[in-house]
C-alpha positions as CSV (number, residue, x, y, z in Angstrom):
1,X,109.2,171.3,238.0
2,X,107.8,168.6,236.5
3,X,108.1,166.1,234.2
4,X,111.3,165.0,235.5
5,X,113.9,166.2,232.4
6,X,117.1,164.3,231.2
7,X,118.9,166.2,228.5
8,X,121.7,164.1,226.7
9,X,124.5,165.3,224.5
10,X,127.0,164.4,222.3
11,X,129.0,165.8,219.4
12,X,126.7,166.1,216.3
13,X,123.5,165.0,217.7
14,X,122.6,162.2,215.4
15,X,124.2,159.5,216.9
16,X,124.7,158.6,220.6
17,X,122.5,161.3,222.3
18,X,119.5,160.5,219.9
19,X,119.5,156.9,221.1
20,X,119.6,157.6,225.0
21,X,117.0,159.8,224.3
22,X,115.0,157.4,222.4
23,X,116.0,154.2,224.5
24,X,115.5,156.3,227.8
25,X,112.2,156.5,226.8
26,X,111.9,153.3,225.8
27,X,112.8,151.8,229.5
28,X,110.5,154.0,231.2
29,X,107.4,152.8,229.2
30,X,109.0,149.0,229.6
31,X,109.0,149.9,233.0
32,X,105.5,151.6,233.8
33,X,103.6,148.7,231.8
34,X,105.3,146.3,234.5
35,X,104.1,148.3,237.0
36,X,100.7,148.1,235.6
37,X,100.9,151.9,234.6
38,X,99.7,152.9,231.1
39,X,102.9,153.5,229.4
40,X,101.5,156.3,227.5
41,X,102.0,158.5,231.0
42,X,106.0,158.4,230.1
43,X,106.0,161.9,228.9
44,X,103.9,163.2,232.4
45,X,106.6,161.2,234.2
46,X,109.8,162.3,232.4
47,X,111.2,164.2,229.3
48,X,113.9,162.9,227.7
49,X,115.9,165.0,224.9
50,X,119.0,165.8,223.3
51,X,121.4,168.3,221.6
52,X,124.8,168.3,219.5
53,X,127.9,170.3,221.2
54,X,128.3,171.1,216.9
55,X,125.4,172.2,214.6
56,X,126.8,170.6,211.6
57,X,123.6,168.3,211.3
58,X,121.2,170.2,212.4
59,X,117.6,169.8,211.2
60,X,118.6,166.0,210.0
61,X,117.1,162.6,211.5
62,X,118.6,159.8,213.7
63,X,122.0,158.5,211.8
64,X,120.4,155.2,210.3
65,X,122.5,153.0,212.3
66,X,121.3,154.3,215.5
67,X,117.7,154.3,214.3
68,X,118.1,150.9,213.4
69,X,119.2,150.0,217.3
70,X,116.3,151.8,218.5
71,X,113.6,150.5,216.5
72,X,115.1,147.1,216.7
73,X,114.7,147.3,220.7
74,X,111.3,148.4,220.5
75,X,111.7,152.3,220.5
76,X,110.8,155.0,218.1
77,X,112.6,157.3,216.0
78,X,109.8,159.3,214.1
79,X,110.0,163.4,214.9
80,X,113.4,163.2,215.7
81,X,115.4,166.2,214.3
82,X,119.0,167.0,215.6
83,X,120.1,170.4,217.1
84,X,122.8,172.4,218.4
85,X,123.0,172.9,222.4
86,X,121.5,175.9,223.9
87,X,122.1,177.8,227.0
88,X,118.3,177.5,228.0
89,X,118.4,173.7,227.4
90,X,120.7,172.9,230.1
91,X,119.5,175.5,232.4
92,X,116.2,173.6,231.9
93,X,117.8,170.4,232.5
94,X,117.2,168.3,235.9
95,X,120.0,165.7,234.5
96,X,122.3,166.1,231.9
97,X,124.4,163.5,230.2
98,X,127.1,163.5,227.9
99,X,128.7,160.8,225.8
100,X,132.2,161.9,226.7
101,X,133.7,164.2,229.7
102,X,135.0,166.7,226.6
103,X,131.3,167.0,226.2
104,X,130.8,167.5,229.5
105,X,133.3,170.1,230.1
106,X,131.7,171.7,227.2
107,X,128.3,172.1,228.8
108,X,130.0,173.4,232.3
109,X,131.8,175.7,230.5
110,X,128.9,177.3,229.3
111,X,127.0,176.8,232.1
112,X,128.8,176.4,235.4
113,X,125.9,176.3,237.5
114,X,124.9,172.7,236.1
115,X,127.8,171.0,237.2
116,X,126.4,169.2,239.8
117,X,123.7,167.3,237.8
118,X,126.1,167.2,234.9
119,X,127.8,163.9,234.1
120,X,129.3,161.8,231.9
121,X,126.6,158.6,230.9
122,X,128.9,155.9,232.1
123,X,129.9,157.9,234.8
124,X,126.6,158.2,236.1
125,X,125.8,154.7,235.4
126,X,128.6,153.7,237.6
127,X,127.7,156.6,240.5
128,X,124.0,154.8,240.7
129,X,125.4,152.0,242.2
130,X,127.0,153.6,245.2
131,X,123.4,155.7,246.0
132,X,121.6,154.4,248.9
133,X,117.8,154.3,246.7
134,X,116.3,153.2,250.1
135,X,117.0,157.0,251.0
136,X,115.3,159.0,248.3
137,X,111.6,159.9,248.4
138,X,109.1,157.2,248.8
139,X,108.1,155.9,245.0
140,X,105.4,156.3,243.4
141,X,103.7,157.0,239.9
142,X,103.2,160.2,239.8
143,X,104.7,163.5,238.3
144,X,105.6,165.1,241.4
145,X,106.6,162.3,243.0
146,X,108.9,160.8,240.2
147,X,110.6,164.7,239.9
148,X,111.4,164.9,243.9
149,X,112.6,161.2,243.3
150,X,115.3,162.2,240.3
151,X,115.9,165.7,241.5
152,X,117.5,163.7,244.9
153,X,118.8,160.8,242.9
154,X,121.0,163.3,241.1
155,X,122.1,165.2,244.3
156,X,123.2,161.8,245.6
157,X,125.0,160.5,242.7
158,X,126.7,163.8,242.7
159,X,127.9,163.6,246.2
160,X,128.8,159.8,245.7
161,X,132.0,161.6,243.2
162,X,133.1,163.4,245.5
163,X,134.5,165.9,242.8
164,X,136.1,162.8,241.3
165,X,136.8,163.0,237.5
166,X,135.0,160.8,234.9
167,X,137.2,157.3,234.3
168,X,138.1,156.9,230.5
169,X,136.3,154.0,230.2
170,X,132.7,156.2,230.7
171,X,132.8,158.0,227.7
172,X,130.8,156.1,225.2
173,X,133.3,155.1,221.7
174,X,131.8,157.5,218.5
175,X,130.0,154.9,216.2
176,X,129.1,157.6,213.7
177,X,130.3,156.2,210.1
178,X,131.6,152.3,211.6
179,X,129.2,149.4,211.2
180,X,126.3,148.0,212.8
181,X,127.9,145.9,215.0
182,X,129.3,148.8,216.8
183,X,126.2,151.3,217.0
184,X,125.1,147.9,218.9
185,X,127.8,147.7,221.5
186,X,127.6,151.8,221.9
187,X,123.3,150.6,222.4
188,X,124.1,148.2,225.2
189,X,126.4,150.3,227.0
190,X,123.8,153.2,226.9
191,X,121.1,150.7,228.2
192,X,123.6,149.7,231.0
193,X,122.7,153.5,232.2
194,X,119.3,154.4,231.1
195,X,117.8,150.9,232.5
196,X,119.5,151.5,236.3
197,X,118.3,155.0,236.6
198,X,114.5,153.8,234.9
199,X,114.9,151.2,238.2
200,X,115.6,153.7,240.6
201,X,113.1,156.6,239.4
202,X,110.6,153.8,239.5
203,X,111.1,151.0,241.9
């Protein structure tokens, strides 16, 4: 049911997953106030989150790096506080996406059901542009209507695999403890994702 929830996921949760989440969020509130939508109706729309595979850091804030790429594209970082992936949180997710396909076998291992709406970022990024949009439920700004939208987006990016495996070039490089300059490039190639399905739930 609605809002429309994208769980992401990495390793330690303080690094790549925190900024999807955060620049996911970011795109869909870029995206609403184009649309003339109060940007503030983001959360109604769709919930974005993440989780670590490991609980190592558990408790702790965005790597600093990371929060610098988000707040220097115009997202937020307060009230973030990294956790260890759950059982429930998948089973409550209508999209997940992992950094890497380890992390992805890792969630259908624990829960096999969510293999169909779980993929690899860059794989997903790169399924979205073989799905016919013209197909999915009419658009519009609305809870309901925005959930129907992604619940079919992901059906059709998971038939567009056809049970093919994640390429090595989707998984997204681990930044954690390298500079700046590479938290940046691992931010662009999230946005190359995140903006492309912010398009598609909101035409």
């Amino acid at each position: 049911m609605p809002p429309f929830t994208v769980l992401h996921v990495c390793m330690g949760n303080i690094c790549r997953s925190p900024m999807a989440e955060r620049l996911l969020v970011l795109a869909v509130r870029q995206r609403l106030d184009r649309l003339g939508v109060d940007p503030t109706r983001s959360d109604e729309l769709l919930h974005s989150h993440s989780a670590g595979t490991g609980g190592w850091h558990a408790g702790e804030g965005m790597n600093p790096p990371a929060a610098r790429q988000v707040l220097a594209r115009g997202g937020e970082v307060e009230g973030f506080a990294a956790r260890k992936l759950r059982s429930d949180l998948i089973d409550a997710a209508d999209l997940v996406l992992t950094a890497t396909a380890d992390q992805q076998e890792y969630v259908v291992a624990l829960r096999p059901d969510a293999a169909s709406r779980t993929f690899v970022l860059g794989e997903f990024g790169r399924l979205l542009g073989l799905v016919d949009v013209v197909a999915l439920p009419p658009a519009q700004s609305t809870p309901d209507v925005v959930y129907a939208r992604g619940v079919a987006l992901v059906a059709a990016a998971d038939a567009a695999r056809e049970g093919a495996s994640p390429l090595h070039s989707d998984d997204l490089d681990d930044p954690w403890g390298r500079g700046d300059q590479c938290f940046g490039r691992v931010a662009d190639e999230i946005e190359e994702t995140v903006h492309p399905l912010t398009t598609a739930l909101l035409p």
